[in-house]
N, C-alpha and C positions, 0 to 999 in steps of 0.2 A: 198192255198200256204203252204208254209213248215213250222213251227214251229221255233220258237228262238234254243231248243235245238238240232230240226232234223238239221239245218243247219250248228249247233259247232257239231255235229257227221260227218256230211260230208267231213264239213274242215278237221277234225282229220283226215279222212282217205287217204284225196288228199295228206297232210301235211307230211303224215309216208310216203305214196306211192313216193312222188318226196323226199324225205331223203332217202328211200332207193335205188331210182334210182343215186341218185347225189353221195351215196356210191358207188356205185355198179360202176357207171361211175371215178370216184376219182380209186379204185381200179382197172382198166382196164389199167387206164391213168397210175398206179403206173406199174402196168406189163408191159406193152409198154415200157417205160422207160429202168426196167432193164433187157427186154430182150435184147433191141437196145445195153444198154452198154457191155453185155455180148456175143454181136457178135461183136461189137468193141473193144472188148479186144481179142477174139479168134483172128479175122484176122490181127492186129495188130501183132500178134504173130509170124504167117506164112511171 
């Protein structure tokens, strides 16, 4: 089996891995947003 400390190396890595997805996703989420508002302001316009 794995060792106490292989296993808090592990975590750490899953731990960064899904924070950087859950950034990466958070920031998608934040583009989507102001793209939408910035075509609803364009056609608003017209």
């Amino acid at each position: 089996g794995l060792k106490a400390n292989e296993w808090r190396r592990i975590k750490t890595i899953i731990d960064r891995q899904y924070e950087e997805k859950a950034t990466k996703l958070a920031l998608d989420d934040l583009s989507c947003e102001s793209i939408k508002r910035w075509f609803d302001m364009e056609y608003s316009k017209n």
